[in-house]
MARPAGU-252406 format. One line per 2 residues: number of its first residue (from 1); their letters; for each residue x, y, z of C-alpha. Coordinates in Angstrom, 3 decimals. Last residue first. Example, Ala and Ser with C-alpha at 12.3 -4.5 7.8 and 13.67 -1.06 7.14 Angstrom:
BEGIN
2> SA> 13.670:-1.060:7.140  12.300:-4.500:7.800
end
This chain:
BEGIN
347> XX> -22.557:30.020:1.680  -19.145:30.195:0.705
345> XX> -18.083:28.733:4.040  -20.476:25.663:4.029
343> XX> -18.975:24.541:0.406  -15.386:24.875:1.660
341> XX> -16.310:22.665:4.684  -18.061:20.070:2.193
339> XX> -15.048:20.178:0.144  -12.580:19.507:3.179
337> XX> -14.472:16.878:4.761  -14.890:15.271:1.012
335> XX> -11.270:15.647:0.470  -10.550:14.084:4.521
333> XX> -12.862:10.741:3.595  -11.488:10.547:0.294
331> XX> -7.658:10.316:2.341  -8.552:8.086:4.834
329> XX> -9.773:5.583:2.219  -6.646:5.411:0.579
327> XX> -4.841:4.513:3.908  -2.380:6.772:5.009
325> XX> -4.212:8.358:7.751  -5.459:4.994:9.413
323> XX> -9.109:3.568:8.269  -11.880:5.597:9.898
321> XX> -13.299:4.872:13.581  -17.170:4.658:14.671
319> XX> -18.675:3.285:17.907  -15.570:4.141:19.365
317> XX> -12.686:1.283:20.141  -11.940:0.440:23.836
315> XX> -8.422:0.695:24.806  -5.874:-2.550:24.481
313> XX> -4.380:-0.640:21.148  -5.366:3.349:20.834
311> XX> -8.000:3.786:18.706  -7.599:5.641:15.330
309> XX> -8.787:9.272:14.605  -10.763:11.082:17.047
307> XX> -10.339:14.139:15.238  -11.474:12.118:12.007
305> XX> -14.357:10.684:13.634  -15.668:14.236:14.621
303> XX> -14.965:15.448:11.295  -17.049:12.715:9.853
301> XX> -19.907:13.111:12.683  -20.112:16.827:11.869
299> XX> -20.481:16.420:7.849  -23.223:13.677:8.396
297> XX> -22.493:10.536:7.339  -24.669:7.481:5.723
295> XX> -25.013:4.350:6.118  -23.694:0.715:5.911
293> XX> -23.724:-2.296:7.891  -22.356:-5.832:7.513
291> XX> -21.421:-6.113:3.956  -21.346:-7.867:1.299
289> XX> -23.410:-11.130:1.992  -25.964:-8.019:3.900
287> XX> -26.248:-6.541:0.476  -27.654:-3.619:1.912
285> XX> -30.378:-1.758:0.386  -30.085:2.113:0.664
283> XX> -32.529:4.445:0.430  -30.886:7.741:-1.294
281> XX> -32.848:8.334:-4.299  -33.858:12.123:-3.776
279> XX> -30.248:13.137:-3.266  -29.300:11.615:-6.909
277> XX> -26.010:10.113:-6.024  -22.226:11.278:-5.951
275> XX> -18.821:9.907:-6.788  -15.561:10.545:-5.726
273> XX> -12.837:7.751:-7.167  -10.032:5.854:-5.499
271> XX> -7.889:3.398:-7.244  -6.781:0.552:-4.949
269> XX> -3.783:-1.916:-7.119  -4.321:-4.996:-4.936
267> XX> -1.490:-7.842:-3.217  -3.627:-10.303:-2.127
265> XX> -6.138:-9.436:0.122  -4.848:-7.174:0.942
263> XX> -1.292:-5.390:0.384  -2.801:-2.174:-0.839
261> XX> -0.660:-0.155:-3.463  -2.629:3.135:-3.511
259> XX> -4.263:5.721:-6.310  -5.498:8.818:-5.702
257> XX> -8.950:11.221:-6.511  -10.511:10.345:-9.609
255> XX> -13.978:11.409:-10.448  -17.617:9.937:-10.850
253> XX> -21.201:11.585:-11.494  -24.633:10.027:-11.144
251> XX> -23.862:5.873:-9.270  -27.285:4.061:-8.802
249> XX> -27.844:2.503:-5.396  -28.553:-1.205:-4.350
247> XX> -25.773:-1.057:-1.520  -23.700:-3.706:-2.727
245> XX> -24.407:-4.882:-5.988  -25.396:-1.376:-7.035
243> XX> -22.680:-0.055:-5.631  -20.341:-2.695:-6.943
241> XX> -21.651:-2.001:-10.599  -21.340:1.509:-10.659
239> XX> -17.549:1.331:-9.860  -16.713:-1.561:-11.964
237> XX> -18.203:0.129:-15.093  -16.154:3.361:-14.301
235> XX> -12.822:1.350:-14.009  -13.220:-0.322:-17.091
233> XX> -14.556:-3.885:-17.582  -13.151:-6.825:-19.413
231> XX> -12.233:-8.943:-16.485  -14.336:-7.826:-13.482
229> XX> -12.917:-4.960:-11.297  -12.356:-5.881:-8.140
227> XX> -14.517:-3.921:-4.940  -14.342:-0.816:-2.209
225> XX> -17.131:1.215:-0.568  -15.627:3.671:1.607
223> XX> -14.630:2.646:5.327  -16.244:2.024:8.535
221> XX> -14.172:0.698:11.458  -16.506:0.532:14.612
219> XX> -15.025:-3.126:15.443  -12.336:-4.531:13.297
217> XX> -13.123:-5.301:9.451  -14.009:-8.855:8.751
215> XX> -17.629:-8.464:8.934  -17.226:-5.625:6.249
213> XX> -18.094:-2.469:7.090  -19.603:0.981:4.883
211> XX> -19.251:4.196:4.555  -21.752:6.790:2.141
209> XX> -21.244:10.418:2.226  -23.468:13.367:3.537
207> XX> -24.281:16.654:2.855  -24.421:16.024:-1.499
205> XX> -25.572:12.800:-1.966  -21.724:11.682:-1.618
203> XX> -20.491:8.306:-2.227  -16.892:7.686:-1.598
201> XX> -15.331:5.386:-3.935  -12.753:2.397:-3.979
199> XX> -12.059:0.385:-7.034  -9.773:-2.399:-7.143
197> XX> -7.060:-3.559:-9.787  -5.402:-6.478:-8.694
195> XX> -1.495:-5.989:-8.415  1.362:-8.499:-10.014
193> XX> 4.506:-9.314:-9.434  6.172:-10.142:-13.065
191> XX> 6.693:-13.642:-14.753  9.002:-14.398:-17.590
189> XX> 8.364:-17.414:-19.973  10.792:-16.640:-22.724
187> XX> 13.779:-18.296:-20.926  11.588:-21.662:-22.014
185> XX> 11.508:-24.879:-19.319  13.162:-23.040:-16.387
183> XX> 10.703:-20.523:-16.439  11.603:-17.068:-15.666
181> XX> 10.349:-14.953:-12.418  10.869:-11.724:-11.848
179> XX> 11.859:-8.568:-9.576  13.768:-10.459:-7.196
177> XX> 16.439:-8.618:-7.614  18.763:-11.644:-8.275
175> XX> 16.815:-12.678:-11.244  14.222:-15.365:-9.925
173> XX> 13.756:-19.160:-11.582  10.645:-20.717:-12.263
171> XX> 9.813:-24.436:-11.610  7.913:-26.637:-14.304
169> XX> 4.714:-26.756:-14.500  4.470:-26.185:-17.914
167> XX> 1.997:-23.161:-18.160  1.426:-22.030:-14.740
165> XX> 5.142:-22.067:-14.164  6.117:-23.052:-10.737
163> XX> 7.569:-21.167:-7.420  5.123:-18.453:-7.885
161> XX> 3.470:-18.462:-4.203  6.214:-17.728:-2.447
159> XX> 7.910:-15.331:-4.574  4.668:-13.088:-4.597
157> XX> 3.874:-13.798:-0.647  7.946:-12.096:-0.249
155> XX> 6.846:-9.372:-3.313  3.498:-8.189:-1.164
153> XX> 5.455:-8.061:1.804  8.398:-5.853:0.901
151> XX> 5.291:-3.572:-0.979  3.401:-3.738:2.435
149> XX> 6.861:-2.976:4.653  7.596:0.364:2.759
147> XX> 4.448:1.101:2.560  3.593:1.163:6.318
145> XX> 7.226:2.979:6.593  6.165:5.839:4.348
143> XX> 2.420:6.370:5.971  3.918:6.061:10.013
141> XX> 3.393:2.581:11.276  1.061:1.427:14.035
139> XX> -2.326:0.975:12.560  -0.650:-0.502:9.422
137> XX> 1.464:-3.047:11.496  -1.737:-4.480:13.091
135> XX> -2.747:-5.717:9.444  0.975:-6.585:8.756
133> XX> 0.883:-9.205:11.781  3.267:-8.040:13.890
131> XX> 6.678:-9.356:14.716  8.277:-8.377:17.816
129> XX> 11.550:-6.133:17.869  14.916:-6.150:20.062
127> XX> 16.796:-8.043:17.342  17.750:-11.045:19.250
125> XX> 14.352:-11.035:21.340  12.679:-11.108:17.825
123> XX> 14.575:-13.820:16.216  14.515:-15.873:19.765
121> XX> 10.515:-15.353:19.487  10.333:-16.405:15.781
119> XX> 12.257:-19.639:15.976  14.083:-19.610:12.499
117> XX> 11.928:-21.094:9.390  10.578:-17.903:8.851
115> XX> 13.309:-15.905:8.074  11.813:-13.870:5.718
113> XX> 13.972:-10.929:3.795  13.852:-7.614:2.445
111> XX> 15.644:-5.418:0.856  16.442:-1.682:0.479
109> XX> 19.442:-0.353:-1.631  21.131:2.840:-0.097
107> XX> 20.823:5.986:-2.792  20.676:8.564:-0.098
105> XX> 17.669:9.462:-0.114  16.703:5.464:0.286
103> XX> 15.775:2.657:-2.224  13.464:-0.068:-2.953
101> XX> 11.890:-3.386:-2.631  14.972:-5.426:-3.676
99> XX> 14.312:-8.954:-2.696  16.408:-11.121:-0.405
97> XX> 16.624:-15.108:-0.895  20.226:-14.813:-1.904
95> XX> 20.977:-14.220:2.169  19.926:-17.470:2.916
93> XX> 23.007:-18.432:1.507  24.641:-17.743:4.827
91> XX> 22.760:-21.248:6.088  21.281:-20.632:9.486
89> XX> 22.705:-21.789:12.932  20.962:-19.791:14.977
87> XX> 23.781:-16.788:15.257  25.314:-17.906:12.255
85> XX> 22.018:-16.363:10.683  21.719:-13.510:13.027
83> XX> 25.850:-12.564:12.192  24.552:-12.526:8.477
81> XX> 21.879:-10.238:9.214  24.245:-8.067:10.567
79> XX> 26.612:-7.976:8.086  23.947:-7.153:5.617
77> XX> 22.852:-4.662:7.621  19.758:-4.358:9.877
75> XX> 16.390:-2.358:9.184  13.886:-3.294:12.462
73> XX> 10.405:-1.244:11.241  9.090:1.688:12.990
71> XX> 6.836:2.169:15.927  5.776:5.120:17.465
69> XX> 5.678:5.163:21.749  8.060:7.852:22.288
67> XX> 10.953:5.633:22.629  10.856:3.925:19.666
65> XX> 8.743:0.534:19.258  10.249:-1.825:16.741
63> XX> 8.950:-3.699:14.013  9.577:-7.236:12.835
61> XX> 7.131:-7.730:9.598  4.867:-10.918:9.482
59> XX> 4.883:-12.754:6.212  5.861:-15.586:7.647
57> XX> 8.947:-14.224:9.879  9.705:-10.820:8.035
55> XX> 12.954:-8.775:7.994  14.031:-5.356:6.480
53> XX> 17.423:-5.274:5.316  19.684:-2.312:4.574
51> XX> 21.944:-2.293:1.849  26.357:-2.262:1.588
49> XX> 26.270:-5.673:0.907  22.952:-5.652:-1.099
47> XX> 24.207:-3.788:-3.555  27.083:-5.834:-4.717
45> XX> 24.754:-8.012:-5.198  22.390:-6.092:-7.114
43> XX> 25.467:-4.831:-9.662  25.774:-9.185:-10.077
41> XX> 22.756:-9.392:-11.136  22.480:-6.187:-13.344
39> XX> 19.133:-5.594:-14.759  17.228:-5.287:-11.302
37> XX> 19.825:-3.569:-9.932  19.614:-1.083:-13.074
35> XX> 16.139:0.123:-12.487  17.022:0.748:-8.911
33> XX> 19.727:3.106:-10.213  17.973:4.625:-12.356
31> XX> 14.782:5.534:-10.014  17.188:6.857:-7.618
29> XX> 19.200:9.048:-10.239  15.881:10.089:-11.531
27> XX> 14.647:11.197:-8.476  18.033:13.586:-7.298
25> XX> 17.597:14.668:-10.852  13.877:15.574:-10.753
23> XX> 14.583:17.572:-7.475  17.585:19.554:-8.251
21> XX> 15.924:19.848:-12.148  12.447:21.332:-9.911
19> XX> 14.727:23.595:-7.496  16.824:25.368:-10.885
17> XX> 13.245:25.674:-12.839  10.724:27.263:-9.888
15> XX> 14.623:29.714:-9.464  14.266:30.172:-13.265
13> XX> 10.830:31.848:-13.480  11.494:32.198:-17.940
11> XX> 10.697:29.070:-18.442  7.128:29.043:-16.892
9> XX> 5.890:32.265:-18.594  7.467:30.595:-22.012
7> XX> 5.645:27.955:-21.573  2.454:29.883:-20.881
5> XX> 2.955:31.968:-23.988  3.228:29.343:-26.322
3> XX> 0.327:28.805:-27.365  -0.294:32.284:-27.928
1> X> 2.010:31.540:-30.996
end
């Protein structure tokens, strides 16, 4: 019967109660409807008339600078995307090609669409935006929009690149959602959007933690260690083995932090993990075909790259930047900022 105590402890607060069912229902009824847009053709249809669009040109999102400087991305109506398509001369069927990627507050259906075979520079001076490559987009989009536009891009490469079945090679059909793929050759062959599962940690010998940079990555950004997991491996196995592989050290204790939808290369499923190393076996040993540099951080030059946070675009970058605040990476980087600070105080 003690069991039961807590429960009962948590029942009986009924204002905690009344606010979570206001919020749970408010979620459910969002998650329900989207759920049964991508049942109901002809219910996603209808939805997309009364939606919001987000558009692409090649996989490139149009965004829009506000007045203060922030960016945010172009949403039109259906109506209007329609009067964009007369406007150059496009085929209103066009308009089938949109994928559900979501919905608003207020129970608005979001899509999204790429119009890449319009000119992109009349597209964008037509709707007052400029297409950015999605990399750029994440250093200039709040956390909720960049997501918004990485799942909407993620699904558009998805679609594009799933036009056949692997097993017949025959071409596959989409439900009007966009949130499959069928064979046309067997109704039984259905295809789903896919994510990679990564692993991304932040080593820790106990003051300082472990980043590292990629060749690829743009000048003085350093970032936690970050690799695919193998077929047939778990999550811890794939962590241990990509710091071994890439920084030749061995991995003591690991925990879960956070999880993220990351749109690179391809579409990955990022699960980020704390881990630590043996303080007296800290020498590191680069996998230069990995990675271009790696070391490790003091407390003070973390904190001072996260008040810096990123660079400002056409200004000279800092010797050292961290990923952008919604960015998986951003957020290990902070905990471990946090932890160590909490650790210093109690001392």
């Amino acid at each position: 019967m003690s069991l039961l105590n807590p429960l009962r402890r948590i029942l009986c607060t009924r204002p905690q109660v009344l606010a979570l069912t206001r919020f749970s229902s408010s979620y459910v009824s969002r998650m329900r409807f989207l759920n049964r847009l991508k049942q109901d053709d002809e219910a996603c249809a209808a939805a997309l008339q009364d939606g919001q669009l987000v558009l692409f040109h090649r996989l490139q999102p149009l965004l829009q600078r506000g007045p203060t400087g922030t960016f945010r991305p172009v949403t039109l109506t259906c109506s209007g995307v329609q009067t964009l398509l007369q406007n150059f001369g496009s085929d209103g069927p066009l308009l089938e090609d949109s994928i559900l990627i979501g919905c608003s507050d207020q129970n608005q259906a979001q899509f999204c669409l790429d119009v890449g075979h319009l000119d992109q520079a009349a597209v964008a001076e037509f709707c007052a935006g400029t297409f950015i490559d999605l990399r750029k987009s994440f250093f200039l989009l709040p956390g909720p929009a960049a997501r918004l536009v990485a799942k909407a891009q993620a699904l558009l490469r998805w679609h594009q690149t799933n036009g056949f079945c692997s097993a017949t090679g025959q071409p596959t059909h989409r439900n009007r959602a966009g949130s499959q793929r069928v064979s046309s050759s067997s109704s039984s062959m259905i295809y789903y959007p896919k994510m990679s599962p990564v692993v991304i940690v932040l080593l820790s010998d106990g003051s300082r933690c472990l980043l590292g940079r990629q060749a690829s990555f743009p000048r003085g950004m350093y970032s936690a260690l970050a690799g695919f997991c193998d077929m047939g491996e778990t999550l811890e196995e794939a962590l241990h083995r990509e710091v071994a592989e890439e920084v030749g050290l061995e991995v003591q204790d690991v925990s879960y932090s956070s999880s993220q939808h990351w749109p690179f290369p391809h579409s990955s499923f990022m699960v980020g993990c704390h881990a630590t190393v043996s303080p007296a076996h800290t020498q590191l040993n680069v996998d230069r075909s990995e990675l271009e540099d790696a070391r490790w951080f003091t407390l003070e030059e973390i904190s001072g790259a996260l008040q810096a946070g990123v660079p400002s675009r056409g200004g000279p970058p800092p010797d050292v930047w961290l990923p952008p605040k919604h960015a998986v990476a951003h957020h290990l980087i902070t905990e471990w900022r946090d932890r160590q600070r909490r650790l210093q105080a109690s001392e």
